[in-house]
C-alpha positions as CSV (number, residue, x, y, z in Angstrom):
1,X,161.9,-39.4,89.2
2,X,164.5,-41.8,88.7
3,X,164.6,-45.6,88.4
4,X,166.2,-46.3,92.0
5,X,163.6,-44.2,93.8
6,X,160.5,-45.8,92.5
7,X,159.3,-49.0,94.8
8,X,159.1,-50.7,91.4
9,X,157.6,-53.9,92.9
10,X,154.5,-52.1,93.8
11,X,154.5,-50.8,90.4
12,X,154.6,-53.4,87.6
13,X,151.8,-54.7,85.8
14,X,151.8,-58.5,84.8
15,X,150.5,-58.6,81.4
16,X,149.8,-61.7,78.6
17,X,149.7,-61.7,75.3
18,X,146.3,-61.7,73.6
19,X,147.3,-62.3,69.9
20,X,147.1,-65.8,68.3
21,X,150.2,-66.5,65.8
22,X,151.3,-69.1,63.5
23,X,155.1,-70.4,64.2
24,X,157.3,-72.8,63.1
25,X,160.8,-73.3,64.2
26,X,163.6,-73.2,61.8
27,X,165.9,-76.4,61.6
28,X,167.9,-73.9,58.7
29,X,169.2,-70.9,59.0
30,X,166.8,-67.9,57.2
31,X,167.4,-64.3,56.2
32,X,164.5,-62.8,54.3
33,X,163.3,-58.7,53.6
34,X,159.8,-58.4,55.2
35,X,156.9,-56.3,54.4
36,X,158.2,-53.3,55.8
37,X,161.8,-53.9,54.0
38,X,163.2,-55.1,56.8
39,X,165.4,-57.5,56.6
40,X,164.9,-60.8,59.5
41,X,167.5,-63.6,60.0
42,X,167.3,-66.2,62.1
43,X,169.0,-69.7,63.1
44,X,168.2,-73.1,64.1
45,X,166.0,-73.1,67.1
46,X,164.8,-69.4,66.2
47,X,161.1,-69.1,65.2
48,X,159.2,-68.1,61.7
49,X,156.1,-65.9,62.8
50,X,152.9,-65.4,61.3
51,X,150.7,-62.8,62.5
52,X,147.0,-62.8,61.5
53,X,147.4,-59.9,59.0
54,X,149.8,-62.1,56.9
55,X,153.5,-60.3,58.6
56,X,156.3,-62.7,59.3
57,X,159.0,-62.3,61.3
58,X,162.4,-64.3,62.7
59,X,161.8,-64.1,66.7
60,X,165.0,-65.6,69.0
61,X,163.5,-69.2,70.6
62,X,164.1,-68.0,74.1
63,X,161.7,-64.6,73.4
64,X,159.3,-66.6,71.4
65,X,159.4,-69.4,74.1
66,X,159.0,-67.6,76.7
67,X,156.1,-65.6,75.4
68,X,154.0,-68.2,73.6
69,X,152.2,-70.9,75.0
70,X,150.9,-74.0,71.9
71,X,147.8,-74.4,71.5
72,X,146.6,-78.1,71.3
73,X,146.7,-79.5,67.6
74,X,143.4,-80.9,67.6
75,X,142.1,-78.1,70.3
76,X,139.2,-79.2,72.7
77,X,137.3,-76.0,73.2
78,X,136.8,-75.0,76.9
79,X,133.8,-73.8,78.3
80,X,134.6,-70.0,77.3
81,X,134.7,-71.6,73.4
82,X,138.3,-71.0,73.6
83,X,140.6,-73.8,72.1
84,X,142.7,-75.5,75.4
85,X,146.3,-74.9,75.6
86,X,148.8,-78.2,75.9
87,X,148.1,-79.4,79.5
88,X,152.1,-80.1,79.7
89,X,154.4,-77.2,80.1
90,X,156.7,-76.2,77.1
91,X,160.6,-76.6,78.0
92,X,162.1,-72.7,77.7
93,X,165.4,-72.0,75.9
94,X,167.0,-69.8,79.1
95,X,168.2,-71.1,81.5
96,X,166.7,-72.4,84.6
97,X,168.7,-69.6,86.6
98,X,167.5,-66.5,84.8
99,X,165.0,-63.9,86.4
100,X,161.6,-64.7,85.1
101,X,158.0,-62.6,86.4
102,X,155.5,-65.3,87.7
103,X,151.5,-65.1,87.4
C-alpha cells in the first residue's frame, strides 16, 4: 500500500508528549559529545535538554517549541496533583503559515 492510497486523515493518531524535561535556551552557541559520543551543537535560540535520567541534548527552538509546553515556575497543583501549565500560550519559532496538527 502506498502513501497516496491511504485516506490518511482517517488514519493519524494525535499524540502528546508525556515526559517532563529540564531546558534552557542558549543565548551562545554550544557544541558538546554526549553520553552516547555523539556530538550536539546548537545556536542561539536552540535549546539545552535535560531528560530525567541525566541525557542532554541540543534540540532546534522551533522542534522544542512546538513540542514543549512551560510549566509554571512556582507550579499550582491542579486537582489531578499535577503542576499547572502557563495559562498564556508560548510564541512558536515557525512561522504563522506553516502546517501545524490541532488537538
Amino acid at each position: 500500500m502506498n502513501l497516496e492510497s491511504r485516506n490518511l486523515a482517517s488514519q493519524w493518531t494525535i499524540y502528546r508528549t508525556r515526559f517532563l524535561v529540564r531546558a534552557q535556551q542558549l543565548t551562545t552557541p554550544l557544541i558538546f559529545t554526549d553520553a552516547l559520543g555523539r556530538e550536539q551543537s546548537g545556536r542561539p535560540g536552540d535549546y539545552l535538554v535535560e531528560t530525567s535520567e541525566g541525557m542532554r541534548r541540543i534540540t532546534t527552538q522551533a522542534l522544542f517549541e512546538d513540542i514543549y509546553v512551560p510549566l509554571a515556575q512556582n507550579p499550582q497543583n491542579n486537582k489531578n496533583g499535577a503542576p499547572a501549565a502557563l495559562a498564556r500560550p508560548v510564541s512558536r519559532a515557525a512561522p504563522p503559515d506553516s502546517a501545524r496538527a490541532t488537538a
